[in-house]
N, CA, C and O atoms as a MOPAC input file, in Angstrom:
PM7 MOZYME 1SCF
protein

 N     39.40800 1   177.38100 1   -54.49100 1
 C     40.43100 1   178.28400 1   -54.01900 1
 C     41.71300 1   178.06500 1   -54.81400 1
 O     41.94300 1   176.88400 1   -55.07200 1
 N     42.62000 1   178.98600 1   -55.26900 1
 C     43.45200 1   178.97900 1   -55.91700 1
 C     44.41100 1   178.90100 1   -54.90500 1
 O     44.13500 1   179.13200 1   -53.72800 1
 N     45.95000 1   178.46700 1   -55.45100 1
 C     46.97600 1   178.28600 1   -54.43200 1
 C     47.61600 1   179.19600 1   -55.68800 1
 O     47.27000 1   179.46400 1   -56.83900 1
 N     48.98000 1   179.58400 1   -54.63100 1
 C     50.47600 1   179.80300 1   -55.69500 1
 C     51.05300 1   178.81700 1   -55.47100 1
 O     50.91100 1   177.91400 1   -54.64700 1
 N     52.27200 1   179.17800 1   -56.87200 1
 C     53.29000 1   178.17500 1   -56.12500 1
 C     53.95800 1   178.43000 1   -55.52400 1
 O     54.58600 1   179.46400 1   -55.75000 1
 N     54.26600 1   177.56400 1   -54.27300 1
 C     55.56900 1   177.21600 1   -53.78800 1
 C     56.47300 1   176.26200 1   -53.25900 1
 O     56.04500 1   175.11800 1   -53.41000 1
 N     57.78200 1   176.33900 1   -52.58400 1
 C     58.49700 1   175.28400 1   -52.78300 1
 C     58.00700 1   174.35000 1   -51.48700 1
 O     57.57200 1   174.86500 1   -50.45600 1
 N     58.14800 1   172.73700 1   -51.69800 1
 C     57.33600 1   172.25800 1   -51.59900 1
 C     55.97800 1   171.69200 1   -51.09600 1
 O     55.63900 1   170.87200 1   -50.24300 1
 N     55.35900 1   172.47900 1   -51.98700 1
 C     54.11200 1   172.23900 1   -52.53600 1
 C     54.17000 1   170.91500 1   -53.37100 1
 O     54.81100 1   170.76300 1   -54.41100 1
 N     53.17700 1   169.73000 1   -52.56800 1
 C     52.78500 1   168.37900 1   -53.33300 1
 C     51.82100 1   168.77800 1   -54.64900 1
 O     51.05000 1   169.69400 1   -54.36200 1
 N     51.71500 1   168.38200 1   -55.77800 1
 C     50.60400 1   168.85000 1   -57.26600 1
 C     50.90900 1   167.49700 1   -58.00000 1
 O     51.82000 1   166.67400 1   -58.08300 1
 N     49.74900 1   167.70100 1   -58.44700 1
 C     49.58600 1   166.54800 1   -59.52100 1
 C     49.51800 1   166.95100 1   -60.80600 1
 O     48.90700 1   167.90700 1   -61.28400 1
 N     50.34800 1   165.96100 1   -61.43800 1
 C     50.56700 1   167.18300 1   -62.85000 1
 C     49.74500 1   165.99700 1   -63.62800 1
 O     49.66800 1   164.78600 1   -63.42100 1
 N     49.19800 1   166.81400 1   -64.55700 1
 C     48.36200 1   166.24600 1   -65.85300 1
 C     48.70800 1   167.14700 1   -66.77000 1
 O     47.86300 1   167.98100 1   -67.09800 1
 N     50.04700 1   167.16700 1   -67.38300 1
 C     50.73100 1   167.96700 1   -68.10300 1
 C     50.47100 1   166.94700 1   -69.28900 1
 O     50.32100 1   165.72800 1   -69.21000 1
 N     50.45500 1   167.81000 1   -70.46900 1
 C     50.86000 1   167.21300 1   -72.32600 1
 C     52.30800 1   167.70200 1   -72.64400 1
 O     52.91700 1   167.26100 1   -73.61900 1
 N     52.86700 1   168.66800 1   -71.75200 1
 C     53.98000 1   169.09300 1   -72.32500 1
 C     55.21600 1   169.77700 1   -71.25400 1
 O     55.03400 1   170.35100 1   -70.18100 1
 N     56.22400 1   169.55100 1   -71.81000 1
 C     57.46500 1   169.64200 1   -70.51200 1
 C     58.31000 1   170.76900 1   -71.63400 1
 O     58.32800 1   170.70700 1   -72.86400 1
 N     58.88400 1   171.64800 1   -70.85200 1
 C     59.91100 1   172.40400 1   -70.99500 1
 C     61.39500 1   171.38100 1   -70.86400 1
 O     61.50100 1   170.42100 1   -70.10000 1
 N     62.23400 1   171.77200 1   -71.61500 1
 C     63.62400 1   171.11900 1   -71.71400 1
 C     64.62000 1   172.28900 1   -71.76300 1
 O     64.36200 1   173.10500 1   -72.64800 1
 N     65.64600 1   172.54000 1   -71.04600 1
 C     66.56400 1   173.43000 1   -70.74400 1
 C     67.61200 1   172.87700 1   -71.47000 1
 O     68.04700 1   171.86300 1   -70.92400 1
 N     68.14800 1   173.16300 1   -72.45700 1
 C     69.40500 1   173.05500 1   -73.23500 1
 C     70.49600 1   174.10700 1   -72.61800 1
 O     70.31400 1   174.98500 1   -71.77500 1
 N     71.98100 1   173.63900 1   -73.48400 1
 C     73.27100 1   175.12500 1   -72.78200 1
 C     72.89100 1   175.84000 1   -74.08500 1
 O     73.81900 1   176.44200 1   -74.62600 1
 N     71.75900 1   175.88000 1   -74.65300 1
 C     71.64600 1   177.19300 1   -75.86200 1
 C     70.22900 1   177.61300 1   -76.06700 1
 O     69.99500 1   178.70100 1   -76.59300 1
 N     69.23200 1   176.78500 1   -75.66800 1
 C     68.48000 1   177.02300 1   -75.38900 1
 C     67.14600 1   175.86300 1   -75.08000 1
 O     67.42200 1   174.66600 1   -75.15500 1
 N     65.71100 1   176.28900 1   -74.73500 1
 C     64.53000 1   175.42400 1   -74.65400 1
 C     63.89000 1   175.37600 1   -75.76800 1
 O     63.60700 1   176.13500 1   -76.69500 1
 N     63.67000 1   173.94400 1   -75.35400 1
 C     62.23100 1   173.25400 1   -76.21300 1
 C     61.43700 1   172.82100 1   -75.63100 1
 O     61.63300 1   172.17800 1   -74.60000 1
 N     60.45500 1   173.02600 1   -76.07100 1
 C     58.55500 1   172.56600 1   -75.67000 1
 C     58.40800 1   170.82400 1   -76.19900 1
 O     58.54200 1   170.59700 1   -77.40200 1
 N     58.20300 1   169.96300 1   -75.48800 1
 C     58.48100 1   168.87300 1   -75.84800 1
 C     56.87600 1   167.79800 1   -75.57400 1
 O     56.53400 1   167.75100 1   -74.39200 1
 N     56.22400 1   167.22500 1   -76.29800 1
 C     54.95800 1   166.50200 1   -75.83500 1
 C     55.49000 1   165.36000 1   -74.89700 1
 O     56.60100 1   164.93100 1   -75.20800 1
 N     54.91300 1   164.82500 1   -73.85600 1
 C     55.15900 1   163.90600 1   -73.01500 1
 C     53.62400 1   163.83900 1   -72.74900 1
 O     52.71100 1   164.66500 1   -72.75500 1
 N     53.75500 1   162.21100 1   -72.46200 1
 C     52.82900 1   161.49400 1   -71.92100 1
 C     53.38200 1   160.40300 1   -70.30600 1
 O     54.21200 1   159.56200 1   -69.96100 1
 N     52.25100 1   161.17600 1   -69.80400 1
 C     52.38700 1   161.02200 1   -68.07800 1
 C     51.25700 1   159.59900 1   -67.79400 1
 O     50.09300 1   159.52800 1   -68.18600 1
 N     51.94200 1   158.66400 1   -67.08500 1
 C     51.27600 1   157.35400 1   -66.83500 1
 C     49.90600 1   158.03700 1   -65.66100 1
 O     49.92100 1   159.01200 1   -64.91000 1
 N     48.93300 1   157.10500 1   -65.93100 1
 C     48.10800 1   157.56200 1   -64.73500 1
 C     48.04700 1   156.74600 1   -63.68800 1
 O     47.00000 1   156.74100 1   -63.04000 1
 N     48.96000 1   156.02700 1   -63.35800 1
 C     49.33200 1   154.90000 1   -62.43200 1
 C     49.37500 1   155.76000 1   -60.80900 1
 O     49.79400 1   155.16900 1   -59.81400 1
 N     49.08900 1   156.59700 1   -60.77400 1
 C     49.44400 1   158.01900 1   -59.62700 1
 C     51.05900 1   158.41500 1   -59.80600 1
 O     51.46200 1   159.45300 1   -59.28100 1
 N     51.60900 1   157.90000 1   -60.26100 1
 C     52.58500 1   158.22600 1   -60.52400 1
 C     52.91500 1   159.56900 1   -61.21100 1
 O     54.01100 1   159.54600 1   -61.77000 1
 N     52.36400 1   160.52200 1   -61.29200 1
 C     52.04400 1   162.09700 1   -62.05100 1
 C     51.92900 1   162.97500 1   -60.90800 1
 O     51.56300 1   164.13200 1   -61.11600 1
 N     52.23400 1   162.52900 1   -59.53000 1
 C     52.35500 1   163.58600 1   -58.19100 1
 C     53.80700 1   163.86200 1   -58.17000 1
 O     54.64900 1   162.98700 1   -58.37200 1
 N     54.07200 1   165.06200 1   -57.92800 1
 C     55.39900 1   165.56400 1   -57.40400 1
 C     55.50500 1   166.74200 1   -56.24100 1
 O     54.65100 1   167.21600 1   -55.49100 1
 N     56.83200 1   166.99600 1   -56.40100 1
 C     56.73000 1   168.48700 1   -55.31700 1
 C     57.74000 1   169.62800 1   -56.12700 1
 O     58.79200 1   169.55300 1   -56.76100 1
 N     56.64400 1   170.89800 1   -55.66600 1
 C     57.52100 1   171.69400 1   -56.48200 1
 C     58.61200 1   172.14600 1   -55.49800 1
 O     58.62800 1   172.02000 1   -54.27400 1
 N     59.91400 1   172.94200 1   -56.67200 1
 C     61.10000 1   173.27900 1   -56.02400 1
 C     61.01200 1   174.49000 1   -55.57400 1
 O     61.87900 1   174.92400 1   -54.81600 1
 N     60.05300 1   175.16800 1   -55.92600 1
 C     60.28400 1   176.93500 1   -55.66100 1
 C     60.58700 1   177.64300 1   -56.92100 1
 O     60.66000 1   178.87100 1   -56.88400 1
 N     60.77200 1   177.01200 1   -58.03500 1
 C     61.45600 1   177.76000 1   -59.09100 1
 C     60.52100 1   177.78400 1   -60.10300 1
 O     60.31200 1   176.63600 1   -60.49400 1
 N     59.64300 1   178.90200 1   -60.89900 1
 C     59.06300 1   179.33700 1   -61.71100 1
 C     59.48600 1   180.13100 1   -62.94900 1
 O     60.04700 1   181.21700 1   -62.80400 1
 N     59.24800 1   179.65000 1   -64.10400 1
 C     59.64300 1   181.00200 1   -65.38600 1
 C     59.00600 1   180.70000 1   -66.16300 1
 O     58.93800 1   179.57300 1   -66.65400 1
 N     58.23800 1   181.89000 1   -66.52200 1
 C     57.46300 1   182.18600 1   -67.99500 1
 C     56.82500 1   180.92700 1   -67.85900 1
 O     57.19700 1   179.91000 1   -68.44600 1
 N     55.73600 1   181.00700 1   -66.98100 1
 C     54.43100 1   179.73000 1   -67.14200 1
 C     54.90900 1   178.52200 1   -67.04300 1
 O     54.30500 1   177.63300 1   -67.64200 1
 N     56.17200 1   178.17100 1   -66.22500 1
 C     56.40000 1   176.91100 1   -66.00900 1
 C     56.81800 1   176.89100 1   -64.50500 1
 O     57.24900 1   177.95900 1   -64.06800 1
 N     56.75200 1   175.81300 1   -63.63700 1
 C     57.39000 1   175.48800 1   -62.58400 1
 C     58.37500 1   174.19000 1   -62.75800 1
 O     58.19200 1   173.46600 1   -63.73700 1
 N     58.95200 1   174.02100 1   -62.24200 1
 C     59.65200 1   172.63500 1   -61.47400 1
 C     59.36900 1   172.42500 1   -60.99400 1
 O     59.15900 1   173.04700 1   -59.95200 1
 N     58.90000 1   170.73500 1   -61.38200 1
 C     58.72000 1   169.54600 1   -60.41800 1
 C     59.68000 1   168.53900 1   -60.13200 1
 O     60.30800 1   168.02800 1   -61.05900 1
 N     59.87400 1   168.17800 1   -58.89300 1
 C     60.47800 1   167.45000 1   -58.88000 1
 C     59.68800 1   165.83800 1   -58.64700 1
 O     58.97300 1   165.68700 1   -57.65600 1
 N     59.88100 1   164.75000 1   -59.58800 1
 C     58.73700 1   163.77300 1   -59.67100 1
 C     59.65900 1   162.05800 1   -59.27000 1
 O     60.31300 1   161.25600 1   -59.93600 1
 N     59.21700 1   162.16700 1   -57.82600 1
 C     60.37100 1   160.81600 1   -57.01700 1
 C     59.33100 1   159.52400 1   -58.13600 1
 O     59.80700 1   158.69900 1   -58.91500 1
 N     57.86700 1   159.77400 1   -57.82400 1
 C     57.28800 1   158.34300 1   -58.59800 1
 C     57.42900 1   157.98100 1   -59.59500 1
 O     57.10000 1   156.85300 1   -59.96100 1
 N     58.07500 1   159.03200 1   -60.46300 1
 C     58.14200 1   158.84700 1   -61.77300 1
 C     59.43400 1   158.11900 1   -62.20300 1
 O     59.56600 1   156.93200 1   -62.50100 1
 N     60.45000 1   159.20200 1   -62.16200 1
 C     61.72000 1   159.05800 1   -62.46900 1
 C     62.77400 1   159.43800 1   -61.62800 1
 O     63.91000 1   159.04800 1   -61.89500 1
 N     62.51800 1   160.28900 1   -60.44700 1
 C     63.07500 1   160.83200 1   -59.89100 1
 C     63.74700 1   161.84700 1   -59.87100 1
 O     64.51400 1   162.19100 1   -58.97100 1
 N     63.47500 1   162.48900 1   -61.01000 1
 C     64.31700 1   163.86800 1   -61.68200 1
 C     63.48400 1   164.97900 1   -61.68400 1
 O     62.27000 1   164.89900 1   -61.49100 1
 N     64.06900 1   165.98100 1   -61.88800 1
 C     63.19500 1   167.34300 1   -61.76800 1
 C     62.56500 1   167.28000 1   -63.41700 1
 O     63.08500 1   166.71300 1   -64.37700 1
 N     61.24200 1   168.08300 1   -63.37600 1
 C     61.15100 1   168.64800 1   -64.96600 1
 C     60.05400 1   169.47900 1   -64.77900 1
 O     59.25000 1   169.46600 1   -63.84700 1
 N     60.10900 1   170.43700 1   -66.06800 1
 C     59.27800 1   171.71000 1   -65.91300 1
 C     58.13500 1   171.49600 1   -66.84000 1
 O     58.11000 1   171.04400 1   -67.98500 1
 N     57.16500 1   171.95000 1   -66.02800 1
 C     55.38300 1   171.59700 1   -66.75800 1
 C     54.96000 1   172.86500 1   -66.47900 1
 O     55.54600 1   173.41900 1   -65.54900 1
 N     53.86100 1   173.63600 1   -67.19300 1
 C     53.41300 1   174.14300 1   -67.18100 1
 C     52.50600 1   175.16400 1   -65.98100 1
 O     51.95800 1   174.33200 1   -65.25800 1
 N     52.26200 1   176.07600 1   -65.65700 1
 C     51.69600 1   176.25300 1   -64.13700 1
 C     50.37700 1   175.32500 1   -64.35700 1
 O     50.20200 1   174.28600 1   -63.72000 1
 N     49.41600 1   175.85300 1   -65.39300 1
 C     48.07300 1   175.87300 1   -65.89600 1
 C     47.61500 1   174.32500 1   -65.80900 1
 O     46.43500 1   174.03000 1   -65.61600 1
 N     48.85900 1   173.14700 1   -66.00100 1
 C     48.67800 1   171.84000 1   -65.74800 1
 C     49.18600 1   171.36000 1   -64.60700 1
 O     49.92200 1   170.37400 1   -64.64300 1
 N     48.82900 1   172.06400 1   -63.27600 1
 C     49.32600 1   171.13600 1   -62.19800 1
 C     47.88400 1   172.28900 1   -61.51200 1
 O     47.22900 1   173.28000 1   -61.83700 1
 N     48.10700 1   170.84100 1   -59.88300 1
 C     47.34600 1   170.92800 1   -59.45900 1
 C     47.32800 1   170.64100 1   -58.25400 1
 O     47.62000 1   169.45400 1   -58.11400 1
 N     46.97400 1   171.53900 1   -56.57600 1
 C     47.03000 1   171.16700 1   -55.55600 1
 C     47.17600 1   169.59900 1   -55.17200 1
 O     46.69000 1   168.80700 1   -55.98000 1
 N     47.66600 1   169.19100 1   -54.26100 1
 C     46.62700 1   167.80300 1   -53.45200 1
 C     45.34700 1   167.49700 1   -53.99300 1
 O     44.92500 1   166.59200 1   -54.71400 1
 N     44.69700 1   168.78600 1   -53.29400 1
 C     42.79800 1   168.96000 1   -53.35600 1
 C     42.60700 1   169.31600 1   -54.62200 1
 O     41.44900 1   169.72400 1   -54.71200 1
 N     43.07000 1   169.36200 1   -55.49200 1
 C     42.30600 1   169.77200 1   -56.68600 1
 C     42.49600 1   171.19000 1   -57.18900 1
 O     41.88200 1   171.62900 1   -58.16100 1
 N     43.22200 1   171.76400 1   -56.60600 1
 C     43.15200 1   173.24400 1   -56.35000 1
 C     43.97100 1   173.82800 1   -57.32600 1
 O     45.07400 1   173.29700 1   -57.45500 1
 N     43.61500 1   175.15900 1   -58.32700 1
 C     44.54900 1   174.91000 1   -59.72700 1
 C     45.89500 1   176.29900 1   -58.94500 1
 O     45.68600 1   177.37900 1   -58.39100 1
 N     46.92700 1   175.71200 1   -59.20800 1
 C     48.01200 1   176.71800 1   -59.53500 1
 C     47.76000 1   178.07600 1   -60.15200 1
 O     47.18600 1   178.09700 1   -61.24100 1
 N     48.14600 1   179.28100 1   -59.54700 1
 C     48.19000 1   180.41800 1   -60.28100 1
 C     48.97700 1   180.95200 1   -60.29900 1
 O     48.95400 1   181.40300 1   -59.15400 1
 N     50.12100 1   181.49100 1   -60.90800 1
 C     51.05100 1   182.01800 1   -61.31200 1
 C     51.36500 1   183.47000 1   -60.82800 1
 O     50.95000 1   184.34000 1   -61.59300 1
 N     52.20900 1   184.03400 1   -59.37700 1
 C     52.14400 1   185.37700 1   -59.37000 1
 C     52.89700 1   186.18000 1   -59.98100 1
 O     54.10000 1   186.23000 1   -59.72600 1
 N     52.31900 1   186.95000 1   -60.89500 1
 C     52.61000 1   188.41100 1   -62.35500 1
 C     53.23100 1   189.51700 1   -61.04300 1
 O     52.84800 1   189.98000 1   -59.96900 1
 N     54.52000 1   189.56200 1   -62.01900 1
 C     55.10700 1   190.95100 1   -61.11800 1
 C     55.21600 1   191.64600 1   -61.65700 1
 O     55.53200 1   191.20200 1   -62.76100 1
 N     55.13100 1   193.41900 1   -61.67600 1
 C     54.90600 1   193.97600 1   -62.49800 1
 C     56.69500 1   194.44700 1   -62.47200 1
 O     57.30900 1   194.60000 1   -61.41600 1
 N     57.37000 1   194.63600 1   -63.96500 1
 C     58.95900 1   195.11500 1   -63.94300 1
 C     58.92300 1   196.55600 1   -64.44500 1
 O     58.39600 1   196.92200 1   -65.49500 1
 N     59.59400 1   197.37500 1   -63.49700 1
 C     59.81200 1   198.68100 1   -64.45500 1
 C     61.61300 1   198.43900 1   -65.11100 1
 O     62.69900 1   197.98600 1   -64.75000 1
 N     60.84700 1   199.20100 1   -66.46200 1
 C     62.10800 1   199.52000 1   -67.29800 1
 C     62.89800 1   200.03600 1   -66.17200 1
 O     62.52500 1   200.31900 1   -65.03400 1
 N     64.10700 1   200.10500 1   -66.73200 1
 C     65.04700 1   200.92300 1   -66.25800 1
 C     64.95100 1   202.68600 1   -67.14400 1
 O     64.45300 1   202.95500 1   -68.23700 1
 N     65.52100 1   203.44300 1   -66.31100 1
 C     64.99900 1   204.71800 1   -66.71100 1
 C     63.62500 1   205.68500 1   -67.05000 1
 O     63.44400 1   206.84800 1   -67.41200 1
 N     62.90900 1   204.69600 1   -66.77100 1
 C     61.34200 1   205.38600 1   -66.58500 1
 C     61.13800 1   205.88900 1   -65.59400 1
 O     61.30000 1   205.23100 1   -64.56600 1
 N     60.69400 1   207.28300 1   -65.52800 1
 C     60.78500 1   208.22300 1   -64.43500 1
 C     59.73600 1   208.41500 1   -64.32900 1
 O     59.15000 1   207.95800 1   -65.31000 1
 N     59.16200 1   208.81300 1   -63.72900 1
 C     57.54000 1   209.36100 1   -62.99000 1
 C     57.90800 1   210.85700 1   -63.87500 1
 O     58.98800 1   211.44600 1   -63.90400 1
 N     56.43200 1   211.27800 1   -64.66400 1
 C     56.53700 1   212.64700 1   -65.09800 1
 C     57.08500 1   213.13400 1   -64.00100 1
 O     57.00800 1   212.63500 1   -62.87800 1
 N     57.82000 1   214.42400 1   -64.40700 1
 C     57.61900 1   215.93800 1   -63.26100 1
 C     58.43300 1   215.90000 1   -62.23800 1
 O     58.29700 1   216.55800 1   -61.20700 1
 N     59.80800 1   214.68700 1   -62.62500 1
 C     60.34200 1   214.32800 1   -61.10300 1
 C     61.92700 1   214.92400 1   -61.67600 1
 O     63.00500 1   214.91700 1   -61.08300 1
 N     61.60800 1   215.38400 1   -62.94300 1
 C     63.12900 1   215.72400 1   -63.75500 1
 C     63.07400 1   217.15500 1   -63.00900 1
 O     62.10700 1   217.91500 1   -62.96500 1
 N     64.39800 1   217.34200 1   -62.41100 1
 C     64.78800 1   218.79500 1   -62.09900 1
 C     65.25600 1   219.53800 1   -63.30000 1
 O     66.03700 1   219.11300 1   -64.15100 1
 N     64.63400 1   220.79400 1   -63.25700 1
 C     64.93100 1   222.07600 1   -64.37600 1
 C     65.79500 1   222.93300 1   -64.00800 1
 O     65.86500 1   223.38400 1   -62.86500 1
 N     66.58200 1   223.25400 1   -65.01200 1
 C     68.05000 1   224.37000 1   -63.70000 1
 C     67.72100 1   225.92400 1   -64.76500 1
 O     68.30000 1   226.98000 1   -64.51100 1

């Protein structure tokens, strides 16, 4: 069974790679996660472009962003990411333009 995410939600991350938030911008960064159990966290609620926040007390105690695709329920259960669909702005449904 698939879960979404949400905020907190316990997952175990078996991530290779962390997102880093700069004031100009991100980098994709390799990290290596101890397997001491220390790789459980809880997420915050906050998702973008295939990443969540974790916040990880066993580790370090700091938040950091992993991937959806590498975390994982309690049970085993994989994260899925919910796709919203965005309309442009100004896209109109044919046929809805009034003709004078």
């Amino acid at each position: 069974m698939e879960t979404k995410p949400s905020k907190g939600l316990r997952v175990k991350v078996n991530a290779r790679r962390e997102a880093v938030f700069g004031d100009e911008a991100v980098a994709v960064k390799a990290v290596s996660l101890p397997s001491d159990g220390s790789s459980t966290g809880v997420l915050t609620g906050f998702t973008l472009a295939g990443y969540c926040e974790v916040e990880m007390p066993g580790l370090d105690g700091k938040k950091h962003w992993y991937p959806v695709g590498d975390l994982q329920g309690e049970n085993g259960e994989p994260l899925v990411e919910e796709e919203i669909q965005i309309d442009e702005a100004g896209d109109e449904p044919e046929g809805d333009e009034s003709e004078e």
